[in-house]
The first five atom37 places (N, CA, C, CB, O) and aatype in JSON, in Angstrom:
{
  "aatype": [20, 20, 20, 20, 20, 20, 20, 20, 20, 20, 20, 20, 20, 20, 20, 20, 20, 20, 20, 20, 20, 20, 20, 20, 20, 20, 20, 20, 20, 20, 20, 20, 20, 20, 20, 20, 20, 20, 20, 20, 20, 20, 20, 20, 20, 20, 20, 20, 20, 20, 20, 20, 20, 20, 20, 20, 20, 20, 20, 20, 20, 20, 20, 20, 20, 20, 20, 20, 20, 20, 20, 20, 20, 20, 20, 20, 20, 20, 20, 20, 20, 20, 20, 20, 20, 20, 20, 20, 20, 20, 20, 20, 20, 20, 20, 20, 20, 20, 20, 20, 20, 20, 20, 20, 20, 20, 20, 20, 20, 20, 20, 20, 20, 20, 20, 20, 20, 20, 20, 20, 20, 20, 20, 20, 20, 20, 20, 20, 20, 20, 20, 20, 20, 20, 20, 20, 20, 20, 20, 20, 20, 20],
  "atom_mask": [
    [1, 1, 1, 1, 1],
    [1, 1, 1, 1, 1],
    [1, 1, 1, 1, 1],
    [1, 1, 1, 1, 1],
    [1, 1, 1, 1, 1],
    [1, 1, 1, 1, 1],
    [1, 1, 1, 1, 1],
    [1, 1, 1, 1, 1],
    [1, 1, 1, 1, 1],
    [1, 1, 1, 1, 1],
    [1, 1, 1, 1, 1],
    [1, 1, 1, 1, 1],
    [1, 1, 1, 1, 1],
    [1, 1, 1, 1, 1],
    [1, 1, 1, 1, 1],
    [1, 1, 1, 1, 1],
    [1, 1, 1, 1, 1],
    [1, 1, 1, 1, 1],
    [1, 1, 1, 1, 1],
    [1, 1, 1, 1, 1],
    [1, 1, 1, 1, 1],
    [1, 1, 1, 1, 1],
    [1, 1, 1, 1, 1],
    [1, 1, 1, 1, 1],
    [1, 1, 1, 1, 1],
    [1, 1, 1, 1, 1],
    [1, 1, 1, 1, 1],
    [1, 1, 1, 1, 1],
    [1, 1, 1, 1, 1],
    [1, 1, 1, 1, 1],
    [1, 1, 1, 1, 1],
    [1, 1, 1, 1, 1],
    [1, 1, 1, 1, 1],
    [1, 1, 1, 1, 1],
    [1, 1, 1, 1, 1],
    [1, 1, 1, 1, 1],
    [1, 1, 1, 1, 1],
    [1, 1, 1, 1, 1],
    [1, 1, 1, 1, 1],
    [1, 1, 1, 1, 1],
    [1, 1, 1, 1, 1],
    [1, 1, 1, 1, 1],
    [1, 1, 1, 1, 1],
    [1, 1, 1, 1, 1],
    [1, 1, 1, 1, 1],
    [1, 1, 1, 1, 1],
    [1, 1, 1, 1, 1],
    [1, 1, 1, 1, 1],
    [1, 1, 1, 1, 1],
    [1, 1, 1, 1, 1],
    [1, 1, 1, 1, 1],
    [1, 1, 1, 1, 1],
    [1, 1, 1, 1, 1],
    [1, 1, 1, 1, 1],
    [1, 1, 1, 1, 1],
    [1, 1, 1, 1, 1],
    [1, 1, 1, 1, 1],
    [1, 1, 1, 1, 1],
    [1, 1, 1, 1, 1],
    [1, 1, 1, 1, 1],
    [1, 1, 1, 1, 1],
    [1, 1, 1, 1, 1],
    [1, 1, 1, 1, 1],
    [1, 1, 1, 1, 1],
    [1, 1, 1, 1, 1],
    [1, 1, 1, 1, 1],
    [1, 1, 1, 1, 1],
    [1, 1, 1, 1, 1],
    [1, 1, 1, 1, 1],
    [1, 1, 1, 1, 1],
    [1, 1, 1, 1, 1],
    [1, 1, 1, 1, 1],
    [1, 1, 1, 1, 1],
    [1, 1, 1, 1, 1],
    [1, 1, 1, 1, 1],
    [1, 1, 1, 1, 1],
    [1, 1, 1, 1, 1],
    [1, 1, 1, 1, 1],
    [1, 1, 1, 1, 1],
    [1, 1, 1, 1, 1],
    [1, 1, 1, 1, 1],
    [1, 1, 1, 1, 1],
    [1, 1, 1, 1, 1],
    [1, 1, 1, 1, 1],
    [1, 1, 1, 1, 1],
    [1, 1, 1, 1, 1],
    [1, 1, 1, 1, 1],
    [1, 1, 1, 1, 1],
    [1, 1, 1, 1, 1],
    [1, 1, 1, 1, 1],
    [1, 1, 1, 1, 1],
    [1, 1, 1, 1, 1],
    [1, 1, 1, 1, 1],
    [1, 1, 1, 1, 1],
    [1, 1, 1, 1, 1],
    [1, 1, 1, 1, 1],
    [1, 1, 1, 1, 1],
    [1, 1, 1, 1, 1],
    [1, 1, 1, 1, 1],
    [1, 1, 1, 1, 1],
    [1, 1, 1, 1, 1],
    [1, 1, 1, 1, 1],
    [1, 1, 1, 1, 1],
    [1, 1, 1, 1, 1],
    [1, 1, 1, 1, 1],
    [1, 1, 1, 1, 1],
    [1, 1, 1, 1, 1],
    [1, 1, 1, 1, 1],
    [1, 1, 1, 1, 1],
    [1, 1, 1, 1, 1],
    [1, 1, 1, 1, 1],
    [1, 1, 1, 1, 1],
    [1, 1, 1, 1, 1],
    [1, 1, 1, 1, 1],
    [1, 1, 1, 1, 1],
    [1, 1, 1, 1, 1],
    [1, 1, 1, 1, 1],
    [1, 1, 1, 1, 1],
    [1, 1, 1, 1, 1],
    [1, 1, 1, 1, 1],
    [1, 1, 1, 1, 1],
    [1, 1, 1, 1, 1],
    [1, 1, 1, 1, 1],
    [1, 1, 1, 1, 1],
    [1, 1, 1, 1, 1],
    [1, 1, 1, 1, 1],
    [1, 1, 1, 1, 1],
    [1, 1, 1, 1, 1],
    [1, 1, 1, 1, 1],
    [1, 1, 1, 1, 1],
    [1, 1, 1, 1, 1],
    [1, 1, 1, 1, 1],
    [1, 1, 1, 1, 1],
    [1, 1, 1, 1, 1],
    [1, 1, 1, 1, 1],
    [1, 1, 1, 1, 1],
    [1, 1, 1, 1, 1],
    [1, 1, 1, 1, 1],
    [1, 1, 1, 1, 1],
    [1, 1, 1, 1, 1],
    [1, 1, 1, 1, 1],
    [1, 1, 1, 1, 1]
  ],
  "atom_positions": [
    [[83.77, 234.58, 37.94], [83.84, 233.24, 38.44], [83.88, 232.26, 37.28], [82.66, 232.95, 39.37], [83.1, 232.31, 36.33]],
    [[85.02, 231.22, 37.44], [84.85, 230.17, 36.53], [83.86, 229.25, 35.66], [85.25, 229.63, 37.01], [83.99, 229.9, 34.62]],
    [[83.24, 228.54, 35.42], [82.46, 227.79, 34.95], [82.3, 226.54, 35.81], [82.83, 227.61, 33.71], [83.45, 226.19, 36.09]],
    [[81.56, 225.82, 36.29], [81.85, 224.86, 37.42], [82.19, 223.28, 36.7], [80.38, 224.83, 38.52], [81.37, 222.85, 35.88]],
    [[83.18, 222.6, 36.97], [84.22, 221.81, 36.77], [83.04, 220.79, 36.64], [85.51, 221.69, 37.88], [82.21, 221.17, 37.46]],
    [[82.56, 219.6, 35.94], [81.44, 218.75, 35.69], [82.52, 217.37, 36.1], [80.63, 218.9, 33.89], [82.21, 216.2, 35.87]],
    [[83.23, 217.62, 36.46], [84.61, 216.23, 36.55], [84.49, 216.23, 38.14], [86.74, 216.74, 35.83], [84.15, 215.17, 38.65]],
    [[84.72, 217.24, 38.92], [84.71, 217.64, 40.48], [83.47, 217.96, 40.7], [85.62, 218.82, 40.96], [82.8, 218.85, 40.18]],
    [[82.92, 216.55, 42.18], [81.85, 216.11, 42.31], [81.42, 217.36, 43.4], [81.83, 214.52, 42.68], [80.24, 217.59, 43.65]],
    [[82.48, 218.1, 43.98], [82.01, 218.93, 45.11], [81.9, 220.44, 44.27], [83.19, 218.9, 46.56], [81.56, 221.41, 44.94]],
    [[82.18, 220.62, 42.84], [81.82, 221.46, 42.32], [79.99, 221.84, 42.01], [82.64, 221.25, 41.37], [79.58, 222.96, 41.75]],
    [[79.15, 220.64, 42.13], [77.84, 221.23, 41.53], [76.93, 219.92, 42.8], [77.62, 220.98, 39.18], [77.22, 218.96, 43.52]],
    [[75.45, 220.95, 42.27], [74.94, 219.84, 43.47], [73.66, 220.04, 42.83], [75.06, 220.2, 45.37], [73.24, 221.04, 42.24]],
    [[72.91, 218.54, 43.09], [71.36, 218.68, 42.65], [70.47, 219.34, 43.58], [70.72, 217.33, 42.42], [70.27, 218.99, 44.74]],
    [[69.72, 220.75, 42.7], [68.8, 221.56, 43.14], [67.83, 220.53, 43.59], [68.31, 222.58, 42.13], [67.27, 219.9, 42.7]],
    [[67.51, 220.2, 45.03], [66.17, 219.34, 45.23], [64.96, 220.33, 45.22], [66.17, 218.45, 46.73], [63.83, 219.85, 45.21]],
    [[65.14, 221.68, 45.22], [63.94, 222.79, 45.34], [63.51, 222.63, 43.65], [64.57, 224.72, 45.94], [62.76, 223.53, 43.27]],
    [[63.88, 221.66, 42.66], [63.74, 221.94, 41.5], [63.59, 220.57, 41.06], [64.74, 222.78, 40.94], [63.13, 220.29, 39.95]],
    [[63.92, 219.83, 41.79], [63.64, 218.28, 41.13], [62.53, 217.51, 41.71], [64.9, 217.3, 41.33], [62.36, 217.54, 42.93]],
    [[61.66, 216.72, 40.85], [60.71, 215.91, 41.41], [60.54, 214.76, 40.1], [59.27, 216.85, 41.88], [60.85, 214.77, 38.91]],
    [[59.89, 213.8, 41.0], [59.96, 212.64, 40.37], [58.39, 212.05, 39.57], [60.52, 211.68, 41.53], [57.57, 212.21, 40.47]],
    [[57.91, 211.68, 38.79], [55.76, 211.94, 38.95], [55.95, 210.69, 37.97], [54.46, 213.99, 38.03], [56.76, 210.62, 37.05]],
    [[55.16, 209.86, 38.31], [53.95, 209.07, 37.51], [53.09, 209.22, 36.91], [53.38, 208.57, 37.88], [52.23, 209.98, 37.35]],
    [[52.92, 208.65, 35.72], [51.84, 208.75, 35.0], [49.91, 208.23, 35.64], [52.44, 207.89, 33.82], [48.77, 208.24, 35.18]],
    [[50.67, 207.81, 36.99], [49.25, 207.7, 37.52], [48.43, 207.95, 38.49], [49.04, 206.95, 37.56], [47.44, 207.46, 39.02]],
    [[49.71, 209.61, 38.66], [49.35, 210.65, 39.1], [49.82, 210.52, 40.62], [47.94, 210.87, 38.79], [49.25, 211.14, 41.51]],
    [[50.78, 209.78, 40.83], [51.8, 209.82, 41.93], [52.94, 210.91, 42.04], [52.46, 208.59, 41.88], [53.25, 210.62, 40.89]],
    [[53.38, 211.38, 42.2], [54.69, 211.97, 42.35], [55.48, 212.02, 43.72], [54.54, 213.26, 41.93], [55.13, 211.63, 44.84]],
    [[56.57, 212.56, 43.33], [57.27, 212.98, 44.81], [58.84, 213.33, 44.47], [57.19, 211.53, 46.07], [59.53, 212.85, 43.57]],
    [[59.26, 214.42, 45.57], [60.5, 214.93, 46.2], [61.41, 214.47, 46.88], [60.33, 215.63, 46.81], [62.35, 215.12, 47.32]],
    [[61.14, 212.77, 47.1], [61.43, 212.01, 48.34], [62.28, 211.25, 47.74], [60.31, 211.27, 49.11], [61.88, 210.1, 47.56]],
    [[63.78, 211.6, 47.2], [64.25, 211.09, 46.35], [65.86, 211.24, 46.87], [63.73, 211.65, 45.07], [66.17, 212.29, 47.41]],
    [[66.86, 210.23, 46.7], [68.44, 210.13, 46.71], [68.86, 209.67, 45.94], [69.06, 209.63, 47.54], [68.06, 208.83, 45.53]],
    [[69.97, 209.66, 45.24], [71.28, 209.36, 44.49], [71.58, 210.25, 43.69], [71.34, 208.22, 43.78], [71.19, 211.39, 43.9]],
    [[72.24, 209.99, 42.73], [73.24, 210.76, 42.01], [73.53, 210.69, 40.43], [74.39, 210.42, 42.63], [73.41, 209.62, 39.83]],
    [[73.98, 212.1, 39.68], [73.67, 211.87, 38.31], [75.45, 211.37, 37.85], [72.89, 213.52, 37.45], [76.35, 211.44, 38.68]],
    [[75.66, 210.93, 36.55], [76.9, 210.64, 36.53], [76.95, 211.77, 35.45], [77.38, 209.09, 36.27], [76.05, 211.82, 34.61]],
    [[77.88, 212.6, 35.44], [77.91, 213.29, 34.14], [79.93, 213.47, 33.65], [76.9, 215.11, 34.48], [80.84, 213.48, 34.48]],
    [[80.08, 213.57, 32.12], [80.95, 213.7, 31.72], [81.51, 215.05, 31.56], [80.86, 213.08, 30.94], [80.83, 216.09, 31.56]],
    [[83.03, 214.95, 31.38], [83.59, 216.28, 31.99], [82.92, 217.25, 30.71], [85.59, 216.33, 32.19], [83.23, 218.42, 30.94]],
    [[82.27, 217.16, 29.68], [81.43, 218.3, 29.04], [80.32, 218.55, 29.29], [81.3, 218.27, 27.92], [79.64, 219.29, 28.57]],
    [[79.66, 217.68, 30.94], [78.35, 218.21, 31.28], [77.2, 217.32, 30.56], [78.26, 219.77, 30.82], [76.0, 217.58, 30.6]],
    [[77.78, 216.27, 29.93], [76.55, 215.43, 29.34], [76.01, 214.43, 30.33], [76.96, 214.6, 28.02], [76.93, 213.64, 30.48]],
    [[75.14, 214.1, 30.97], [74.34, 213.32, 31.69], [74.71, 211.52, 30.97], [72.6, 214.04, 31.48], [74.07, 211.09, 30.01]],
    [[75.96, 210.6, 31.74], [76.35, 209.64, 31.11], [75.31, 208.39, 32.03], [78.11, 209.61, 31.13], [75.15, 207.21, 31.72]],
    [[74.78, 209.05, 33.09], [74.38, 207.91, 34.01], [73.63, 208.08, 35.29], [75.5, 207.26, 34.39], [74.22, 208.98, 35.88]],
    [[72.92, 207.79, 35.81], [72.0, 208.02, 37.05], [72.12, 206.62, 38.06], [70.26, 208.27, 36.47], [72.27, 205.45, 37.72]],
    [[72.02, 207.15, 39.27], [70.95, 206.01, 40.4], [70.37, 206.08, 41.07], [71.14, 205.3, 41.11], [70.87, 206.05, 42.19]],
    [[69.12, 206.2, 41.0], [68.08, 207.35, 42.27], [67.06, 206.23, 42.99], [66.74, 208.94, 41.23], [66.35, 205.51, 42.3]],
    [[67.05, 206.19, 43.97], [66.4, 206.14, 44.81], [64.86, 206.94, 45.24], [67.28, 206.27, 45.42], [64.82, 207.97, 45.91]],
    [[63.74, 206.29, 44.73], [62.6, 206.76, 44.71], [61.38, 206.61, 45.7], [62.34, 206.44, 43.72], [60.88, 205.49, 45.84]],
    [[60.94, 207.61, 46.32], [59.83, 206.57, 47.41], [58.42, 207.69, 46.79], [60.3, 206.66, 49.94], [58.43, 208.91, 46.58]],
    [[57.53, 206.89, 46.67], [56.14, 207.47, 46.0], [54.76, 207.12, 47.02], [55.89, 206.62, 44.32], [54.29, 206.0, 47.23]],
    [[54.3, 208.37, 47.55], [53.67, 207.68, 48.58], [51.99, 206.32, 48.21], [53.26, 209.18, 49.53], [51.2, 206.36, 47.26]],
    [[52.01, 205.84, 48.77], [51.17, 204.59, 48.43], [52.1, 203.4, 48.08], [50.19, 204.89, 47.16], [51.68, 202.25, 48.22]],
    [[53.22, 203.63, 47.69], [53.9, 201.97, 46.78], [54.88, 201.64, 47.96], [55.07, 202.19, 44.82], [55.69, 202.36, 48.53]],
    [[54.57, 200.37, 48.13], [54.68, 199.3, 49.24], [56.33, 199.65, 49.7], [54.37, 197.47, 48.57], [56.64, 199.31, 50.84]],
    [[57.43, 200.35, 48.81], [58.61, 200.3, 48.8], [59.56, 201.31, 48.12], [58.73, 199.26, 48.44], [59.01, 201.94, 47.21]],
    [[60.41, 201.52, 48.26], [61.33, 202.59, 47.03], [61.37, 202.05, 45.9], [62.92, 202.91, 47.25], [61.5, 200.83, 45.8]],
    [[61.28, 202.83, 44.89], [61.88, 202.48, 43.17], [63.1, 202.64, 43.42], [61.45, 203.51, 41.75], [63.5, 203.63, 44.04]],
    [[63.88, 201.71, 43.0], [65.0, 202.0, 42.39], [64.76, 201.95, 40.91], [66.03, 201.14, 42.84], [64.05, 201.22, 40.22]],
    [[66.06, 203.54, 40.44], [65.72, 203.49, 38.84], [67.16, 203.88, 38.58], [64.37, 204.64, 38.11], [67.73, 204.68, 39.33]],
    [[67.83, 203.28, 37.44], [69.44, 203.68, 37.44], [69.6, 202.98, 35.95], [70.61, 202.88, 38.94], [69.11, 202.04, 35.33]],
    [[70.65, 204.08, 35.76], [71.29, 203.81, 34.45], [72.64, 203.75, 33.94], [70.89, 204.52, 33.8], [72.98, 204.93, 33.91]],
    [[73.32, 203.26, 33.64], [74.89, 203.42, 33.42], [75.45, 203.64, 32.08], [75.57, 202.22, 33.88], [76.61, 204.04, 31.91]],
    [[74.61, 203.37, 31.08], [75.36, 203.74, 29.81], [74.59, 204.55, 28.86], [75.8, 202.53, 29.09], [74.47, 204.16, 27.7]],
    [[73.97, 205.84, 29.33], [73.32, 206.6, 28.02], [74.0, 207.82, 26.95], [72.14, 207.3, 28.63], [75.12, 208.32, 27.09]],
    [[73.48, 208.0, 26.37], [74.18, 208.09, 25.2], [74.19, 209.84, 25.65], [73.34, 207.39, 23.59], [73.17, 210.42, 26.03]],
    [[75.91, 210.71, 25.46], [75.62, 211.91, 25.54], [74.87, 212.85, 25.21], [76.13, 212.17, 25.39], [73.67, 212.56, 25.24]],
    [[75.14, 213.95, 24.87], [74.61, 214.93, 24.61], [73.34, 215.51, 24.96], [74.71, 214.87, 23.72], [72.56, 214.87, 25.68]],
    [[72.98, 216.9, 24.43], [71.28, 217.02, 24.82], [70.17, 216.17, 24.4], [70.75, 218.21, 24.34], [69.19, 216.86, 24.71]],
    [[69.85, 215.4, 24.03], [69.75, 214.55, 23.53], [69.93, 212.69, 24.21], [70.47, 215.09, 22.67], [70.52, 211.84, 23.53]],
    [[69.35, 212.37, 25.51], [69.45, 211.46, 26.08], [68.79, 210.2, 25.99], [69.4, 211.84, 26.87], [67.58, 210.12, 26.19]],
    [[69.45, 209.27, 25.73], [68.84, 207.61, 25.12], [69.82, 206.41, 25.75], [69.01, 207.45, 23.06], [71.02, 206.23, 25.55]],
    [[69.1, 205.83, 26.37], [69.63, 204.82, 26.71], [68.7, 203.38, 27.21], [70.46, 205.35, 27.62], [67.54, 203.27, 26.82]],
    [[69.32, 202.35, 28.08], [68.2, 201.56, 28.72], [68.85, 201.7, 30.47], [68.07, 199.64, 27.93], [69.99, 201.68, 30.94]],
    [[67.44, 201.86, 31.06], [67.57, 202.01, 32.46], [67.15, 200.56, 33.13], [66.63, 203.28, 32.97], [66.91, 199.59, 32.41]],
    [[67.1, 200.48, 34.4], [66.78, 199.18, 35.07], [65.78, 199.84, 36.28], [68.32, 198.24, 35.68], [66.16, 200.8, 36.94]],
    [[64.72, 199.33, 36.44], [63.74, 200.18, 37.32], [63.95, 198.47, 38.06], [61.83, 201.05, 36.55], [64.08, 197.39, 37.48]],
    [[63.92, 198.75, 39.43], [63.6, 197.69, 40.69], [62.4, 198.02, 41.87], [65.04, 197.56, 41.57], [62.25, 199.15, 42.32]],
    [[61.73, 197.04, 42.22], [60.91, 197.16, 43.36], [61.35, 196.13, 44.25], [59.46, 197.07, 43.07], [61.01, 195.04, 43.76]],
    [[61.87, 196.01, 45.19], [62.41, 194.76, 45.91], [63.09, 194.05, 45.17], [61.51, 193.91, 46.44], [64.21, 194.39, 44.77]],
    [[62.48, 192.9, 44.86], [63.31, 191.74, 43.86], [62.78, 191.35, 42.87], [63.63, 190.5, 44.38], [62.74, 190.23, 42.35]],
    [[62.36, 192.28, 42.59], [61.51, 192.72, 41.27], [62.12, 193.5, 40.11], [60.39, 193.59, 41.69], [62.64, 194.6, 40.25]],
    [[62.01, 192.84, 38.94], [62.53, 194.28, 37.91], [62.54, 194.4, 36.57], [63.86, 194.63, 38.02], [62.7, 193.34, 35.96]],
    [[62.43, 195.4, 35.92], [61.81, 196.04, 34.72], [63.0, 196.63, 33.91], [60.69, 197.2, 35.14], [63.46, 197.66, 34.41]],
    [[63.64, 196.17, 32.7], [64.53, 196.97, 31.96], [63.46, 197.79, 31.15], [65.64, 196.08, 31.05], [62.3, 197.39, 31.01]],
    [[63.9, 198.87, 30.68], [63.29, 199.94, 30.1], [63.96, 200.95, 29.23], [62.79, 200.53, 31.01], [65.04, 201.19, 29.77]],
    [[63.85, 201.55, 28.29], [64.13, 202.04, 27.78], [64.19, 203.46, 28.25], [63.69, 201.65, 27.01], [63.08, 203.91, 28.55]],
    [[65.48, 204.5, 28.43], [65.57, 205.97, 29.18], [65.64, 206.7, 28.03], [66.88, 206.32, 30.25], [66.31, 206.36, 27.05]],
    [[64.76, 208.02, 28.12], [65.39, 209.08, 27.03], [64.49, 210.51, 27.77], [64.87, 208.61, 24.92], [63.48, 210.59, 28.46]],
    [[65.46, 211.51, 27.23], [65.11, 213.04, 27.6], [66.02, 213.8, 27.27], [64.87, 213.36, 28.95], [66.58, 213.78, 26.18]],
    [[66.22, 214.45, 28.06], [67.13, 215.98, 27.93], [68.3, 216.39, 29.02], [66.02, 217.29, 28.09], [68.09, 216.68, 30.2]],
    [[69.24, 216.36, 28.52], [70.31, 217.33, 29.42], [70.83, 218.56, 28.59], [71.75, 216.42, 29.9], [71.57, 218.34, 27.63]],
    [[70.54, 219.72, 28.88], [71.28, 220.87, 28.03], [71.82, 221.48, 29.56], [70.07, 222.12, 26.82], [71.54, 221.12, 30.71]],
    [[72.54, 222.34, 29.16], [73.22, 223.71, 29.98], [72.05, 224.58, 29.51], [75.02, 224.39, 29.42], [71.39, 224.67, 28.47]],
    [[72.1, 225.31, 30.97], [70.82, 226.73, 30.74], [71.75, 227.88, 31.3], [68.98, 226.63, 31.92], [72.02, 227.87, 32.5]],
    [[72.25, 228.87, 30.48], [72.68, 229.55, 31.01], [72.16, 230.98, 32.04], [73.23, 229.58, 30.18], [71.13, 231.58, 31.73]],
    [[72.8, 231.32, 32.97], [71.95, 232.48, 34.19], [73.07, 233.4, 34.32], [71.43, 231.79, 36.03], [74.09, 232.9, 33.86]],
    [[73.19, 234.23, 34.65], [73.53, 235.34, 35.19], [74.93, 236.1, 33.73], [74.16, 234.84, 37.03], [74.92, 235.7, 32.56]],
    [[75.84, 237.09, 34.22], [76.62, 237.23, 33.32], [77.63, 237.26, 32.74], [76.55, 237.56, 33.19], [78.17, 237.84, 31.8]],
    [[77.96, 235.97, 34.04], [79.56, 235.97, 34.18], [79.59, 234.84, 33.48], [80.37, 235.93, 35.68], [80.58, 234.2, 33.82]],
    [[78.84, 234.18, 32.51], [78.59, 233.22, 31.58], [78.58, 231.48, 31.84], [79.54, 233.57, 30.66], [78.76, 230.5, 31.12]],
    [[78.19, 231.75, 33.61], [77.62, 230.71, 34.36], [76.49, 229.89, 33.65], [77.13, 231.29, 35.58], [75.75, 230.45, 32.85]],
    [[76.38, 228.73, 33.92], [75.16, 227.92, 33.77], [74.96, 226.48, 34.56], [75.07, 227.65, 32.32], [75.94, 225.99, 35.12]],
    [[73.86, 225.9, 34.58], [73.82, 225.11, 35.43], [73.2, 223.94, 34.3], [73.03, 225.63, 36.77], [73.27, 224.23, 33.11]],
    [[72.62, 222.68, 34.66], [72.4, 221.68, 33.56], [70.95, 221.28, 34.16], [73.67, 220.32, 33.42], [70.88, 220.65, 35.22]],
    [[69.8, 221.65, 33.45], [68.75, 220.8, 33.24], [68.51, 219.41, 32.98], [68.33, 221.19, 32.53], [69.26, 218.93, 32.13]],
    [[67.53, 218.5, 33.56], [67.57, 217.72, 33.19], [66.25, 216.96, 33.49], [68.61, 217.42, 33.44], [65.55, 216.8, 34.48]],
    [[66.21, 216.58, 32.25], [64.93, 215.62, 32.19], [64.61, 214.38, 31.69], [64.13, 216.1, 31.67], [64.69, 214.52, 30.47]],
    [[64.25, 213.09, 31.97], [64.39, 211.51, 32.16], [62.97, 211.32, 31.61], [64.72, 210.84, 33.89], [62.2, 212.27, 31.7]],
    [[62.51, 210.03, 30.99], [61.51, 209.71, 31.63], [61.84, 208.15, 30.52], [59.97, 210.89, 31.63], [62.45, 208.03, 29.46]],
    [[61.31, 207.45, 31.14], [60.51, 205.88, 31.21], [59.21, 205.44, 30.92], [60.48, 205.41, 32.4], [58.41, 206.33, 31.23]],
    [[58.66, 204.43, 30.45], [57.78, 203.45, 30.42], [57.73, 202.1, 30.54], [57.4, 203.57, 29.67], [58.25, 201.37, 29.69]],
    [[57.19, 201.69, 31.46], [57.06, 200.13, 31.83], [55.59, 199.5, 32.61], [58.36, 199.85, 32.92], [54.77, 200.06, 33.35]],
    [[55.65, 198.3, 32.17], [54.2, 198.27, 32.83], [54.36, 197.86, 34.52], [53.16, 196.99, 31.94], [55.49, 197.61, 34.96]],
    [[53.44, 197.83, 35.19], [53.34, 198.08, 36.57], [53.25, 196.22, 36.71], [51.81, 199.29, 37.15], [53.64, 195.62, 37.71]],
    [[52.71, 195.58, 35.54], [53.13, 193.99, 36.19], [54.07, 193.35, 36.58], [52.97, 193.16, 35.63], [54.09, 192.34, 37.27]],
    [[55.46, 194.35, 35.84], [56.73, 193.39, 35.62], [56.74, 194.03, 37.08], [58.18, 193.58, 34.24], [56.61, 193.07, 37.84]],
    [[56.82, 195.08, 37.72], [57.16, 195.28, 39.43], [56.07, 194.31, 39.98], [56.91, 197.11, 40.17], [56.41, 193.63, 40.94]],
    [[55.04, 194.19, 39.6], [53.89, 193.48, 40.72], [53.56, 194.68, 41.84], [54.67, 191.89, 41.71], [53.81, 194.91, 43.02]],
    [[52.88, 195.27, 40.81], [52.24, 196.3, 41.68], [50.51, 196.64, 41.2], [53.27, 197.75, 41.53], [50.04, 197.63, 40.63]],
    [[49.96, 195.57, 41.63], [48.59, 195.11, 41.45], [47.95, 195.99, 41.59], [48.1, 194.19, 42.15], [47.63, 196.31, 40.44]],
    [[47.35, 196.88, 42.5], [46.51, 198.01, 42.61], [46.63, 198.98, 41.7], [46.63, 198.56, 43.72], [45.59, 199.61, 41.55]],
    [[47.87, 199.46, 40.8], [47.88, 199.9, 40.04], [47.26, 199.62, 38.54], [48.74, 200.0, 40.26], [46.83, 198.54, 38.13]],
    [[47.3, 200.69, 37.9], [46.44, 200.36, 35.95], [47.63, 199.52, 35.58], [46.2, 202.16, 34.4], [48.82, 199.5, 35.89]],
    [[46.65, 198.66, 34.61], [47.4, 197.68, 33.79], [48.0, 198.25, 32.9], [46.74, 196.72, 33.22], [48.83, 197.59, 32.28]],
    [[47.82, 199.41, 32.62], [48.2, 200.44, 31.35], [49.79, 200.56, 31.6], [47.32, 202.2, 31.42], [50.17, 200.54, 32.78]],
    [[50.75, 200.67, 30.57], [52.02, 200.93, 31.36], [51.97, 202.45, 32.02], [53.36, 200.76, 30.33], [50.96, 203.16, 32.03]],
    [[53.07, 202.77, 32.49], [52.96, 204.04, 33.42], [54.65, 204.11, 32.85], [52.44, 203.84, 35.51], [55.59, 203.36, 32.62]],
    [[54.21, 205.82, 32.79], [55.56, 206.7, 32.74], [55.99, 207.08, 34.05], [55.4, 208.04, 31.93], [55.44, 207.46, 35.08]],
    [[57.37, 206.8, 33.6], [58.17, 207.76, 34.77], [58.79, 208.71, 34.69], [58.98, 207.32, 35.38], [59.99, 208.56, 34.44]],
    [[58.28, 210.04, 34.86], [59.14, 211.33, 34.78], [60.2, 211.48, 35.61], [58.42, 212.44, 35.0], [60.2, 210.59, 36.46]],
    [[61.32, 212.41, 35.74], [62.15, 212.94, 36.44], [62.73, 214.25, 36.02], [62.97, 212.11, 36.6], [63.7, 214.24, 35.26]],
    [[62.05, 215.75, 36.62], [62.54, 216.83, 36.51], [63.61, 217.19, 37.09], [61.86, 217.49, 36.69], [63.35, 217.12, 38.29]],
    [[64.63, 217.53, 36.96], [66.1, 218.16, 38.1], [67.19, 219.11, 37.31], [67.27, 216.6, 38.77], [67.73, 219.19, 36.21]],
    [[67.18, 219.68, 38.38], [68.51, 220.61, 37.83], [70.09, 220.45, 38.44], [68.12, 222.21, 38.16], [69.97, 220.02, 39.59]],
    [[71.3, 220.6, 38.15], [72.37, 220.22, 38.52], [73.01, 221.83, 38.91], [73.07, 219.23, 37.37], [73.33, 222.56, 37.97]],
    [[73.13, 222.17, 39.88], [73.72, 223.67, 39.84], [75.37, 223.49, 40.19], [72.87, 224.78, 41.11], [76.01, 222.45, 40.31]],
    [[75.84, 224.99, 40.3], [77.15, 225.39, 40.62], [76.61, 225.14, 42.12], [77.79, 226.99, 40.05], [75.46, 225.28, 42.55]],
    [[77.67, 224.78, 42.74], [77.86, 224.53, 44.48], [78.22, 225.93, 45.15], [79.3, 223.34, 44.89], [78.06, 226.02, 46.37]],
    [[78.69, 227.04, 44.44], [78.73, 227.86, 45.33], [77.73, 228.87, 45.2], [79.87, 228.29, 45.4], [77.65, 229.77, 46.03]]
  ]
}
């Protein structure tokens, strides 16, 4: 079997049995939509996910449009709470992990953020800033 096409969107699909989203203040969650943007060599160019964390009044939105290729991920993201919002600085990991032996692989990927919880206005929370993780994997569709 081929290698799966990173250009053709019905070629690969995000493992949700493998992705989750966590706070540094000990929130997390699975409860998550949108989509990664990646370039036809599989580099992670862009995100827009849709986040709901249980306790916070609303969804995160967290999205990015211009980070920098390779394994090796850096860019600035835009985190929203309503009409609320936080630019931030994105960086982590996208590599290919290769599985089986027909020299298949699928793309890891890992995000994370810091911002403080004032610029959303999310009072009950620590004044401390808070990270935002994001674990996921991108597989072959078939």
């Amino acid at each position: 079997m081929a290698p799966a096409s990173y250009t053709d969107p019905g070629a690969w699909r995000i493992a949700m049995d493998a992705s989750e989203a966590i706070l540094s203040t000990g929130a997390g969650t699975r409860a998550f939509h949108g989509s990664f943007y990646l370039s036809p060599a599989g580099s992670l160019a862009g995100f827009k996910l849709r986040l709901t964390f249980p306790g916070a009044p609303e969804p995160l939105f967290w999205d990015s449009v211009s980070l920098d290729g390779g394994p090796d991920v850096r860019g600035v993201g835009r985190l929203r709470l309503g009409s609320r919002e936080a630019v931030t600085r994105v960086s982590g990991l996208c590599v290919q992990v290769p599985f089986g032996r027909a020299g298949d692989s699928y793309l890891k990927i890992v995000l994370a953020a810091s911002f403080s919880p004032l610029q959303l206005r999310w009072p009950r929370w620590r004044l401390r800033p808070v990270t935002l993780r994001l674990f996921s994997e991108v597989r072959p569709a078939w």
